[in-house]
MILOZA-803421 format. One record per residue: residue number from 1; residue in three letters; x, y, z of N, C-alpha, C in turn. Coordinates in pm, whole numbers, plus 50000, padded with zeros to 5 digits. Layout:
// MILOZA-803421
 seq type   nxx   nyy   nzz  caxx  cayy  cazz   cxx   cyy   czz
 NUM  ALA     X     Y     Z     X     Y     Z     X     Y     Z
...
//
This chain:
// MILOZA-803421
 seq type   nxx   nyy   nzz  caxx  cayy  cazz   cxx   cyy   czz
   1  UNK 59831 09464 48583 59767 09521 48465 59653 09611 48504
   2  UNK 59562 09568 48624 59435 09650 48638 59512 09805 48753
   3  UNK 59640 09799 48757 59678 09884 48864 59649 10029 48833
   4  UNK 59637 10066 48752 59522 10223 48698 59475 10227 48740
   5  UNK 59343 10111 48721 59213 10085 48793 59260 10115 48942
   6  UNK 59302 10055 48965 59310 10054 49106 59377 10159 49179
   7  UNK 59451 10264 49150 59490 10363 49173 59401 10455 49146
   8  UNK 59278 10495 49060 59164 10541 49017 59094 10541 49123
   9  UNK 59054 10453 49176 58958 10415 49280 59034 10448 49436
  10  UNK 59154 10412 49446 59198 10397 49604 59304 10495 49614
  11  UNK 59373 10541 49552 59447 10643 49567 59403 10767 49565
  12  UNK 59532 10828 49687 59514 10974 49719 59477 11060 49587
  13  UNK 59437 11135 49618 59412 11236 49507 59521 11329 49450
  14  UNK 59530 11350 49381 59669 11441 49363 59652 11556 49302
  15  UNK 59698 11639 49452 59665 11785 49459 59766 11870 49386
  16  UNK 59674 11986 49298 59717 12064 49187 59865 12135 49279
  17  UNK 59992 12182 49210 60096 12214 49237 60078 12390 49256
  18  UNK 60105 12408 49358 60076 12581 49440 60167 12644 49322
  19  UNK 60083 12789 49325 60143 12852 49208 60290 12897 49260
  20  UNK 60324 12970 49199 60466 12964 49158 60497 13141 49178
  21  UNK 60547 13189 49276 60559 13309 49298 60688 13360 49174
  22  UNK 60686 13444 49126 60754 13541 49045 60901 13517 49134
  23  UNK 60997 13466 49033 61124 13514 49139 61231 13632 49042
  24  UNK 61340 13622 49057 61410 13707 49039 61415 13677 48835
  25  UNK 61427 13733 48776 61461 13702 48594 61615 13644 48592
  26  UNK 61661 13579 48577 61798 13523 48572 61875 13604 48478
  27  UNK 62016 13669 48477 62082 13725 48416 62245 13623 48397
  28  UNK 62315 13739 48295 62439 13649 48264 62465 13619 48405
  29  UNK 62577 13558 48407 62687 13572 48534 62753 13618 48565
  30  UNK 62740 13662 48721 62801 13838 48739 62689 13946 48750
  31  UNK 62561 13925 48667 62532 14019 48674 62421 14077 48774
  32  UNK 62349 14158 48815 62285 14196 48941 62153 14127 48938
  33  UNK 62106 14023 49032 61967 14010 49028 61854 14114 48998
  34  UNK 61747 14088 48902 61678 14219 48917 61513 14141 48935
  35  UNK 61447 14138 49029 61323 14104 49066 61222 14119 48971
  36  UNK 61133 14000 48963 61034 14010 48889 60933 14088 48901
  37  UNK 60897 14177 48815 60741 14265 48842 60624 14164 48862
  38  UNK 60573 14168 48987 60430 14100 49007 60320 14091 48934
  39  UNK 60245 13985 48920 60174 13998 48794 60012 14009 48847
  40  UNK 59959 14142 48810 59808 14167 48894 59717 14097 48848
  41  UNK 59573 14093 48904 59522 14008 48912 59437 14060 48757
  42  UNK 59390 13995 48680 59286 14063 48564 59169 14067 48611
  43  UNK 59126 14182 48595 58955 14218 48663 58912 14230 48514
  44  UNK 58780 14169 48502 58698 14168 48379 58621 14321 48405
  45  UNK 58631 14378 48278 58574 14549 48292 58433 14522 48306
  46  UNK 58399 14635 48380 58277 14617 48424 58171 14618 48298
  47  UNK 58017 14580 48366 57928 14561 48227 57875 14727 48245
  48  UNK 57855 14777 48108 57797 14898 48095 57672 14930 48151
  49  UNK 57632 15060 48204 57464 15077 48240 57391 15050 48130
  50  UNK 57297 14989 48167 57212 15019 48032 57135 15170 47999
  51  UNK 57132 15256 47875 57053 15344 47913 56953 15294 47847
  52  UNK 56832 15398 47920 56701 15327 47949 56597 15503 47883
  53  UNK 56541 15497 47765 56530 15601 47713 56401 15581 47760
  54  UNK 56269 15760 47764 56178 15726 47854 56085 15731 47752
  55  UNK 55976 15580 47743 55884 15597 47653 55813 15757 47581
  56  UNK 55818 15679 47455 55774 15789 47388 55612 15833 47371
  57  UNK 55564 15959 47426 55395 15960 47455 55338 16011 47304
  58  UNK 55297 15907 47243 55223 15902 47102 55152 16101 47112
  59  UNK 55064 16053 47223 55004 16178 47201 55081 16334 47201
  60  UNK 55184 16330 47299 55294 16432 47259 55344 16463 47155
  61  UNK 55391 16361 47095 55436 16334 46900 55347 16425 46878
  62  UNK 55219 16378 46862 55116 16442 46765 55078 16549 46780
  63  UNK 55091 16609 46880 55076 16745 46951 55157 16808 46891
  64  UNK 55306 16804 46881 55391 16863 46831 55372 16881 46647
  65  UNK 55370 16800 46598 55357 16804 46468 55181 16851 46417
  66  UNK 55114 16838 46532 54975 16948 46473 55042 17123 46501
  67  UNK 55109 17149 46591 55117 17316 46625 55234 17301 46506
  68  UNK 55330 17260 46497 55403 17295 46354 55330 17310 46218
  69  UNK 55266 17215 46203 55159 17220 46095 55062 17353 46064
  70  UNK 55049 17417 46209 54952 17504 46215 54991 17645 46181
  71  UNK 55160 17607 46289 55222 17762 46201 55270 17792 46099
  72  UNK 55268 17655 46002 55376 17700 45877 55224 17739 45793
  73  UNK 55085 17668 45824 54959 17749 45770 54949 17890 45784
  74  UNK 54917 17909 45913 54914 18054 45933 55051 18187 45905
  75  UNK 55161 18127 45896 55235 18193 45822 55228 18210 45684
  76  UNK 55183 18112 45640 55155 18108 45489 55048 18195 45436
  77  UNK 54923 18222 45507 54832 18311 45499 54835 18404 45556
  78  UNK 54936 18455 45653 54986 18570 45702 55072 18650 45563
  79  UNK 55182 18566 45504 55268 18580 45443 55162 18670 45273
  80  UNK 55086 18609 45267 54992 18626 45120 54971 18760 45144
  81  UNK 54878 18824 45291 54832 18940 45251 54941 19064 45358
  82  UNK 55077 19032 45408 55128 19060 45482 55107 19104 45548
  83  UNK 55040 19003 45663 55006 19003 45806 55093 18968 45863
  84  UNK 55133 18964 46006 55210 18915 46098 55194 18899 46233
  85  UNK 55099 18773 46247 54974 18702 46330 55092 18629 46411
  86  UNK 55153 18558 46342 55216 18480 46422 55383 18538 46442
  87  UNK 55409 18612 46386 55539 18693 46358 55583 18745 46516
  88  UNK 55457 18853 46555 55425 18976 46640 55341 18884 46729
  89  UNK 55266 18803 46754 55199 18811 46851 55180 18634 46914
  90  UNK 55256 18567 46881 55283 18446 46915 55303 18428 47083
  91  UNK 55251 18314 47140 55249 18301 47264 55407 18271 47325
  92  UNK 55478 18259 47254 55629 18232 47263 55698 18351 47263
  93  UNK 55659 18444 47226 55724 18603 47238 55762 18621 47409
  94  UNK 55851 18662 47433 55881 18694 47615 55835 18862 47565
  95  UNK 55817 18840 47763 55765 19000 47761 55876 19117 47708
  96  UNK 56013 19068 47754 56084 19185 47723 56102 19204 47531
  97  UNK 56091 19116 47480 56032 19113 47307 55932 19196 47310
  98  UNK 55803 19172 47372 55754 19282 47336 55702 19411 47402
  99  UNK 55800 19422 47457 55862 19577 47545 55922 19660 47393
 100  UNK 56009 19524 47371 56128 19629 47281 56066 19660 47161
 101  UNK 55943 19610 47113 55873 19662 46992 55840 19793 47065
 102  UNK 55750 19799 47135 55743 19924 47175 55880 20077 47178
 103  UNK 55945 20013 47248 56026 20139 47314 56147 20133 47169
 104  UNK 56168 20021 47112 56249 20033 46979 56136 20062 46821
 105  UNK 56093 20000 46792 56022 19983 46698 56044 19879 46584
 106  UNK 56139 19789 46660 56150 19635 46605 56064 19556 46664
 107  UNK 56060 19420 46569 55971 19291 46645 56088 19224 46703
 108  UNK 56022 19116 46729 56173 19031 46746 56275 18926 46648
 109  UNK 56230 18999 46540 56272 18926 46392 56366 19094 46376
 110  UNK 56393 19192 46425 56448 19312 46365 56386 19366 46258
 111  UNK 56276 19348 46255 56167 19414 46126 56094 19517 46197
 112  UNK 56096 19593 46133 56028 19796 46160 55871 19701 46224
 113  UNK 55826 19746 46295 55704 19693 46309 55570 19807 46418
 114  UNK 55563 19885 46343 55514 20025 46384 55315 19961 46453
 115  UNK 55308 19995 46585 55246 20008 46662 55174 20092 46682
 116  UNK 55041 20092 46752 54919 20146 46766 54929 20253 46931
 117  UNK 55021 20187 46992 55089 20174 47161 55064 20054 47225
 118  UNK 55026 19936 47139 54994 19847 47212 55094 19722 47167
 119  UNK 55145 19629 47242 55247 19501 47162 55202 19396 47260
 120  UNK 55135 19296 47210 55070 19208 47276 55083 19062 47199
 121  UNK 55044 18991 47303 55072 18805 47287 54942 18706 47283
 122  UNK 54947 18620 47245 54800 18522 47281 54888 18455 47447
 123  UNK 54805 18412 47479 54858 18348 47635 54879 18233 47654
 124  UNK 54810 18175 47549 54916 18010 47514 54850 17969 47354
 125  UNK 54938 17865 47322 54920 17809 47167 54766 17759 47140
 126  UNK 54799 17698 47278 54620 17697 47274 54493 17773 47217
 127  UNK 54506 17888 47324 54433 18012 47331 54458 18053 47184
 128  UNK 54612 18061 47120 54610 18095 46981 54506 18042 46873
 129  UNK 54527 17878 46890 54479 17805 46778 54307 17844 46787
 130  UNK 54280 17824 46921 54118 17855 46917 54056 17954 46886
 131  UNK 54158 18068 46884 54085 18221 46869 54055 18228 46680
 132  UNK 54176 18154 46639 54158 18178 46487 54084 18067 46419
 133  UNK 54115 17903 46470 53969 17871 46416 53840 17915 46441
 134  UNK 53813 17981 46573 53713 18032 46606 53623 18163 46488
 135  UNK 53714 18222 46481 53696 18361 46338 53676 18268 46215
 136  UNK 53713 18206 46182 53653 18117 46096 53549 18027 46076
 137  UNK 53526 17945 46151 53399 17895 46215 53306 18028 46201
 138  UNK 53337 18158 46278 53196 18228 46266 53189 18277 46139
 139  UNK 53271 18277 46072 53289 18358 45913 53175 18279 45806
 140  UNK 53200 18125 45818 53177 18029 45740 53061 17980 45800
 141  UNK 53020 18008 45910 52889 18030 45954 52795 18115 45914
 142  UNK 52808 18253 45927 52807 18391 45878 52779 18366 45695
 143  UNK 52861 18296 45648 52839 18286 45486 52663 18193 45431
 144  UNK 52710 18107 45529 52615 18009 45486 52456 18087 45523
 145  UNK 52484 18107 45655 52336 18189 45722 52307 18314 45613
 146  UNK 52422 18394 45548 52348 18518 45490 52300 18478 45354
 147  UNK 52384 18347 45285 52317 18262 45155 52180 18237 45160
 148  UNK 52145 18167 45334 51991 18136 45311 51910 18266 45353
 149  UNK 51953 18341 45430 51865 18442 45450 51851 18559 45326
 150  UNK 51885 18500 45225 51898 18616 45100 51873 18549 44992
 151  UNK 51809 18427 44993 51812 18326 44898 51660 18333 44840
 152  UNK 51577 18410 44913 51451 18402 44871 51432 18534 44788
 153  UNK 51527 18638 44870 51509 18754 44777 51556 18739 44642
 154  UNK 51681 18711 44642 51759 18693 44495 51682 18600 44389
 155  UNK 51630 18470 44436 51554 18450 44371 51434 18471 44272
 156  UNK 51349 18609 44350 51236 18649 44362 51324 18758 44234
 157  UNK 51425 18805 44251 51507 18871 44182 51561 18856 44019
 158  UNK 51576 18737 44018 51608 18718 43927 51501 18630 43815
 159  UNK 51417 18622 43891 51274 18550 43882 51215 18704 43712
 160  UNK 51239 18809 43852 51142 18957 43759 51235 18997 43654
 161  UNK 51369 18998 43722 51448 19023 43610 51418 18971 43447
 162  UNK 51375 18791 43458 51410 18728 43352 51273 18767 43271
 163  UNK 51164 18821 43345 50965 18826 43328 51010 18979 43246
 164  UNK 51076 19043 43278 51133 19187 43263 51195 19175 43125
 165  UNK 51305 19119 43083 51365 19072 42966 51264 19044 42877
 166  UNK 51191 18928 42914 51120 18881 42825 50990 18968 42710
 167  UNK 50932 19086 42876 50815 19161 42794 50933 19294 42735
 168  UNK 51043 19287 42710 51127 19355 42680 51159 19352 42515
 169  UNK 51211 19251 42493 51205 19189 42381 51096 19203 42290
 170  UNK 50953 19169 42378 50866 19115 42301 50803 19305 42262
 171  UNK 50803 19404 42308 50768 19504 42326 50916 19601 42185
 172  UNK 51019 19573 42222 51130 19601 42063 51043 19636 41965
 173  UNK 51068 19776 41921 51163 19843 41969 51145 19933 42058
 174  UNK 51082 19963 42104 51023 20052 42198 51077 19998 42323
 175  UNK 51126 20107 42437 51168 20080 42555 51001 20008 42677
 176  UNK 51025 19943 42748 50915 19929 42837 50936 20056 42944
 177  UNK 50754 20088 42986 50756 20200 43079 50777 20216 43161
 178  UNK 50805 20258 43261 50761 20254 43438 50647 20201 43480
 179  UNK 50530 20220 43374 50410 20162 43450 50422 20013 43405
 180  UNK 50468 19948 43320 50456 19821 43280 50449 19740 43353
 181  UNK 50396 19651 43436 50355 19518 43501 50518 19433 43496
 182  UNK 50569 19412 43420 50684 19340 43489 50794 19430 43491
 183  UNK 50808 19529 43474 50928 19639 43525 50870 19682 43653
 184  UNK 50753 19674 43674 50708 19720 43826 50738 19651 43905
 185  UNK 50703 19469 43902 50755 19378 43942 50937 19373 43943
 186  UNK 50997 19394 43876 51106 19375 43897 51174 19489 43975
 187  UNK 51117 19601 43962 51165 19691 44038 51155 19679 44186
 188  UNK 51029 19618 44179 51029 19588 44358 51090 19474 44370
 189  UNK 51115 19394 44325 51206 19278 44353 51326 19312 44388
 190  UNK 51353 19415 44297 51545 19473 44312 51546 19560 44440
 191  UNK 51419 19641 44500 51440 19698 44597 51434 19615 44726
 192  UNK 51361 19517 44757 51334 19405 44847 51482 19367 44839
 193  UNK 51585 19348 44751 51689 19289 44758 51812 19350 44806
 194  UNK 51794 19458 44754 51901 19626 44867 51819 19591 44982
 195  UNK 51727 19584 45024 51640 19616 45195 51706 19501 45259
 196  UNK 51712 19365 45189 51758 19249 45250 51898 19217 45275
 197  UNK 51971 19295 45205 52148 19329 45219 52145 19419 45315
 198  UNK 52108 19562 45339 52098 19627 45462 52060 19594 45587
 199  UNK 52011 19511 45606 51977 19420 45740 52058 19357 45752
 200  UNK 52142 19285 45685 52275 19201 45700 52386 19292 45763
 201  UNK 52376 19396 45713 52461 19524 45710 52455 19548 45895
 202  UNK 52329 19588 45899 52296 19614 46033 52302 19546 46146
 203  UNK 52245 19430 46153 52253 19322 46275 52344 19208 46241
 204  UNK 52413 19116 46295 52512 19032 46283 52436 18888 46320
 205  UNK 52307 18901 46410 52158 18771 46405 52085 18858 46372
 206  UNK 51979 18765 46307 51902 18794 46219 51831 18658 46201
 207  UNK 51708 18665 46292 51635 18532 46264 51705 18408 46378
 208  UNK 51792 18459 46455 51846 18359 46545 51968 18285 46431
 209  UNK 52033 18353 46328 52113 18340 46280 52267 18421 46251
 210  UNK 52363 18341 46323 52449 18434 46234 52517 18488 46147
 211  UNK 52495 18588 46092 52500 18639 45931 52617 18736 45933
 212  UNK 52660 18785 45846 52827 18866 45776 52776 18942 45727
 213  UNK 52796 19093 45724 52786 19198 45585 52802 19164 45474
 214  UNK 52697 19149 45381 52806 19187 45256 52708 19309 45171
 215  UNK 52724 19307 45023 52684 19445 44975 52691 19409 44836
 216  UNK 52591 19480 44804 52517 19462 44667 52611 19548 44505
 217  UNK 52671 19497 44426 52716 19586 44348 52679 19529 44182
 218  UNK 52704 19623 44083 52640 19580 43972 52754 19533 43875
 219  UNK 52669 19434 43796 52799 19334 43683 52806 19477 43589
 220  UNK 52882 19440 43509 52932 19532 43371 52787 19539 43290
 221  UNK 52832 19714 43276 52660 19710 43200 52659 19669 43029
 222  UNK 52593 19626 43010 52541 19579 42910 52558 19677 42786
 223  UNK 52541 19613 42673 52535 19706 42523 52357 19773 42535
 224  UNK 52358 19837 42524 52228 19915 42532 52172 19961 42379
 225  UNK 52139 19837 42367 52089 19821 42224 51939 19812 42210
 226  UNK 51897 19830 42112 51708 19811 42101 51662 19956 42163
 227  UNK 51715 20020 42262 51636 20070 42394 51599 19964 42467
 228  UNK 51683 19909 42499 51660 19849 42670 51657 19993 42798
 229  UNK 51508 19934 42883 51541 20044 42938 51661 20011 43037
 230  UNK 51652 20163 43094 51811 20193 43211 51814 20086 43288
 231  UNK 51728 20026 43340 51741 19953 43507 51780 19796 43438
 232  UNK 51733 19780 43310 51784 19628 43267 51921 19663 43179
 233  UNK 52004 19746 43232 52098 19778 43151 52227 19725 43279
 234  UNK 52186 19705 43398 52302 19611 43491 52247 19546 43579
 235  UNK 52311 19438 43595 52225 19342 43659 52309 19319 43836
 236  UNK 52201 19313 43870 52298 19319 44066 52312 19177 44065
 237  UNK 52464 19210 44155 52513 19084 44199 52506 19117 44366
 238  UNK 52562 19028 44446 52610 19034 44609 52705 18984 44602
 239  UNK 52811 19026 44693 52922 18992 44701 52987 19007 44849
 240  UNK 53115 18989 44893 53119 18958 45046 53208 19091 45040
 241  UNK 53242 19111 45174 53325 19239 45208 53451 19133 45141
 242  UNK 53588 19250 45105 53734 19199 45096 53801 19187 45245
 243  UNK 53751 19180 45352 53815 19157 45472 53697 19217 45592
 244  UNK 53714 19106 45672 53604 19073 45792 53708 19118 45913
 245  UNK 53638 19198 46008 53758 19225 46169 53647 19151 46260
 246  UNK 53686 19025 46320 53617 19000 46418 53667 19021 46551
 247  UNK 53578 19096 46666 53609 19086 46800 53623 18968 46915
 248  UNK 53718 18899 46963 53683 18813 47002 53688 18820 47159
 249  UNK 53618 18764 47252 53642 18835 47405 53598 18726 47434
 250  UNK 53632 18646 47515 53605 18490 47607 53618 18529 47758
 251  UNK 53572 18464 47815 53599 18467 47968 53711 18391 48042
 252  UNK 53807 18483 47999 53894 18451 48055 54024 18511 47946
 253  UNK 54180 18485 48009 54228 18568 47938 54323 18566 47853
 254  UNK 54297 18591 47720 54321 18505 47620 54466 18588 47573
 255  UNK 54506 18704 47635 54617 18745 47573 54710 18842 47679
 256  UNK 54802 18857 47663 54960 18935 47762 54981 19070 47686
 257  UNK 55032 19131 47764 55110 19244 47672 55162 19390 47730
 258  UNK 55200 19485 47650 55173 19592 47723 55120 19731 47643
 259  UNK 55115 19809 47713 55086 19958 47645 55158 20049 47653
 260  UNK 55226 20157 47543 55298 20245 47548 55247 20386 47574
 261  UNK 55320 20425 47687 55295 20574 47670 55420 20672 47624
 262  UNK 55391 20841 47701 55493 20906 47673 55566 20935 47489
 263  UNK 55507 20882 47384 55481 20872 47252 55651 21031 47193
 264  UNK 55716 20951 47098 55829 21003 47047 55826 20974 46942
 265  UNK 55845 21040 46802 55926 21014 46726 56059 20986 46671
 266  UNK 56090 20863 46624 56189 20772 46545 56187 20783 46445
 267  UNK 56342 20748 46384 56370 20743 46295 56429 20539 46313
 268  UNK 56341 20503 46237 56386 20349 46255 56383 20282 46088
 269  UNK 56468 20200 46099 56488 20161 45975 56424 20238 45823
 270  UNK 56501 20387 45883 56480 20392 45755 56329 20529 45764
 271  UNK 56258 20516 45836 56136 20547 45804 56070 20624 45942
 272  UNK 56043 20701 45978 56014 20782 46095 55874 20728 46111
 273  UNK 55848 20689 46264 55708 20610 46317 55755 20633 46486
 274  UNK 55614 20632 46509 55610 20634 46658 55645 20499 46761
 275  UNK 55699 20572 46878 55803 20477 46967 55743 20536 47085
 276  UNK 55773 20426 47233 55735 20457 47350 55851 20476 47456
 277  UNK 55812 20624 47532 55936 20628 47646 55932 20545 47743
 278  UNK 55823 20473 47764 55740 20415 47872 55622 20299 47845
 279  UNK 55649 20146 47923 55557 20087 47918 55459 20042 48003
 280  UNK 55354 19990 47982 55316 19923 48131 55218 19811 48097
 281  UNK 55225 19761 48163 55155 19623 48085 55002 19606 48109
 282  UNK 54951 19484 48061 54840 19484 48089 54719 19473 48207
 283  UNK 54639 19538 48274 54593 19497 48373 54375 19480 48373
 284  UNK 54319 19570 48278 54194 19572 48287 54164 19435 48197
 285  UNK 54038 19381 48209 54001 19256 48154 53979 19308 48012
 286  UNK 53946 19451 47972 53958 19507 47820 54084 19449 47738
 287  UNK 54167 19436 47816 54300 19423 47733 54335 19312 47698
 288  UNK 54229 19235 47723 54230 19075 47708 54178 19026 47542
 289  UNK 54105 19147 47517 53976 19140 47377 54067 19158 47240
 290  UNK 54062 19061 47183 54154 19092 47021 54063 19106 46942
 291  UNK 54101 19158 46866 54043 19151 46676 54148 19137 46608
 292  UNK 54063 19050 46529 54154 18958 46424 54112 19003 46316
 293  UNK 54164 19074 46179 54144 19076 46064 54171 18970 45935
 294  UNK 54066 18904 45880 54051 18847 45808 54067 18828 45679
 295  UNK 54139 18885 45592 54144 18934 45442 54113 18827 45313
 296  UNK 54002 18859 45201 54001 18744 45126 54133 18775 45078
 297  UNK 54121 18544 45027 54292 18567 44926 54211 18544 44828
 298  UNK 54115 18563 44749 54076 18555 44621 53986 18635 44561
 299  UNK 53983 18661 44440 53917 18774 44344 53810 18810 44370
 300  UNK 53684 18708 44342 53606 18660 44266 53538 18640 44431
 301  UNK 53475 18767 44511 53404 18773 44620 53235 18743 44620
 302  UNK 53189 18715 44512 53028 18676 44471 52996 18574 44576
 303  UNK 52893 18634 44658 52822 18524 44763 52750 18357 44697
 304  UNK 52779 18392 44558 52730 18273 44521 52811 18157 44463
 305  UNK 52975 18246 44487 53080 18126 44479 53097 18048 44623
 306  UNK 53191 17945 44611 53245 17870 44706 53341 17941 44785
 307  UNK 53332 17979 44888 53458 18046 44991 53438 17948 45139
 308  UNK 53561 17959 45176 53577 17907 45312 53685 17995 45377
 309  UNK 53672 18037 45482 53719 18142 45587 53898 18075 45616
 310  UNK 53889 17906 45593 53996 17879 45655 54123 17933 45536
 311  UNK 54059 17927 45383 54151 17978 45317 54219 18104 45298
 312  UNK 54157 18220 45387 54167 18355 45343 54257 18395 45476
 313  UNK 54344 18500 45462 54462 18540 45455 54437 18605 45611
 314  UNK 54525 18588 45730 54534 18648 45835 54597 18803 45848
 315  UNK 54507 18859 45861 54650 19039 45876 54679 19057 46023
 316  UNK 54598 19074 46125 54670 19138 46213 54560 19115 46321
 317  UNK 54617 19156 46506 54464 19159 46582 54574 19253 46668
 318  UNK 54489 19299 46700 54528 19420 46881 54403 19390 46969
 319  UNK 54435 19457 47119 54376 19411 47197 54206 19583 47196
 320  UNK 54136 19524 47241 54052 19641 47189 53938 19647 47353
 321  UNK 53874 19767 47376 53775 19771 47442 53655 19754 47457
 322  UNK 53587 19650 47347 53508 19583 47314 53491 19453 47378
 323  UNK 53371 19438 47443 53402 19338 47571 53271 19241 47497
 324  UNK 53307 19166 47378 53188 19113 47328 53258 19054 47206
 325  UNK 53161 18987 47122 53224 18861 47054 53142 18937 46947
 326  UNK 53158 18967 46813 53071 19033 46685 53160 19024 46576
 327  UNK 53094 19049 46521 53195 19049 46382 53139 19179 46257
 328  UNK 53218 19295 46192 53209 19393 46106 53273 19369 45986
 329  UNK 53222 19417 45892 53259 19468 45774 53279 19583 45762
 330  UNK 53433 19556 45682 53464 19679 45647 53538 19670 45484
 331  UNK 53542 19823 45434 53581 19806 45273 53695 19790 45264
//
């Protein structure tokens, strides 16, 4: 009865039966042996590489999506006063792009894009972004400095004006004289206030400040009723230029390009403009110097509204022989 047991324990082991080679497939009788196909071994498919993607650098991301950000701005304010800042002169332009503005009179968009002889680049996105916040920064600098440096006159201004009105009125119907005590006063007030716009006009510091042109013009004149005299018949305002050209020149070199000579007339899309037989590119540190034109995008230019430089409209820069950083007004 325990003989399991006991075969469990004391008996040989009993070794698994050797496999069994493939023999012939058996057919009717009679008919030709035909050998078994061998059966290969199964290899498990191999495990895949892993791919291994290469961390992503946060700060790269953000890099990228600030310069996109920046050009669909500056196109947008290019686009308002039709400038073409970033169109024509983008650091991504290759040289032979802007060869062919020259010697064709396309950009590299196939748009007529008529030239001075000069077709030039910023020298990196960099160099781009800084040159034009830079014109802004001095603009909005420039605003604030010529507010306070004109803030005492206008005051003083509108101070005589109102002393002027008043013995005006009180004097009806009769006009006040030239000699009168507050038309004298106000007259010199209004001239102190042209003297203090012409100095703006003239120097760009002023007081260790830097200040913007702007220029004095008069509101809608008045009903000239009672006999008011002439001079209280419009009242001065200040107001900013409609577009600022600043020079900008850094040490070092902020832009590529070339210059056309040999000068031909074309007929290009349409419209006859000058073309180059011949280019040559840039080599004196002059050719490094841009100006950037600035254009307001809004009406209502009174130094005593709210403006900021970053809102107003980009037109255009070329490279210039001005080896200095300033800024002009022009009408």
């Amino acid at each position: 009865m325990l003989q399991w047991l006991y075969n469990l324990l004391f008996a040989a082991p009993v070794q698994p039966a050797p496999p069994v080679a493939p023999g012939p497939v058996p057919g009717p009788p009679g008919a030709p042996v035909v050998p078994a196909a061998p059966v290969a071994a199964v290899i498990p498919p191999p495990v895949p590489f892993p791919v291994v993607h290469p961390p992503v650098d946060p700060s790269a991301e953000r890099r990228q999506r600030e310069v996109a950000a920046f050009l669909v701005e500056i196109q947008q304010r290019e686009n308002a006063v039709g400038g073409h800042v970033a169109a024509r002169h983008h650091p991504d332009l290759t040289d032979q792009q802007l060869q062919d503005r020259l010697t064709t009179g396309l950009d590299a968009q196939g748009h007529v894009a008529v030239t001075s002889g000069v077709s030039s680049a910023f020298a990196s996105q960099e160099i781009f972004e800084q040159t034009i916040r830079r014109v802004e920064e001095l603009l909005n600098q420039g605003i604030e400095s010529t507010r306070a440096y004109l803030r005492p006159n206008l005051e003083t201004y509108r101070q005589a004006r109102a002393a002027a009105e008043v013995a005006q009125r009180a004097a009806l119907p009769n006009a006040l004289g030239a000699a009168n005590p507050a038309m004298a006063a106000f007259r010199q007030a209004k001239n102190d206030l042209l003297a203090a716009i012409d100095v703006t006009q003239q120097g760009n510091v002023v007081n260790h400040a830097f200040m913007i042109p702007v220029e004095a013009f008069d509101l809608p004149q008045i009903a000239n009723r009672n006999q008011w005299a002439a001079s209280l018949q419009r009242y001065i305002a200040v107001r900013l230029f409609p577009r600022y050209s600043i020079i900008v020149f850094q040490r070092r070199t902020i832009g590529r390009g070339f210059r056309g000579t040999s000068p031909r007339q074309q007929i290009v899309g349409g419209q006859q403009i000058t073309t180059y037989a011949v280019v040559q590119p840039f080599l004196a540190p002059s050719d490094h110097t841009f100006t950037l034109l600035v254009v307001q995008g809004q009406h209502d230019l009174r130094l005593d509204r709210p403006h900021n430089a970053r809102d107003w409209g980009v037109r255009t820069h070329f490279p210039t022989d001005t080896r200095q950083e300033s800024i002009t007004g022009s009408h």
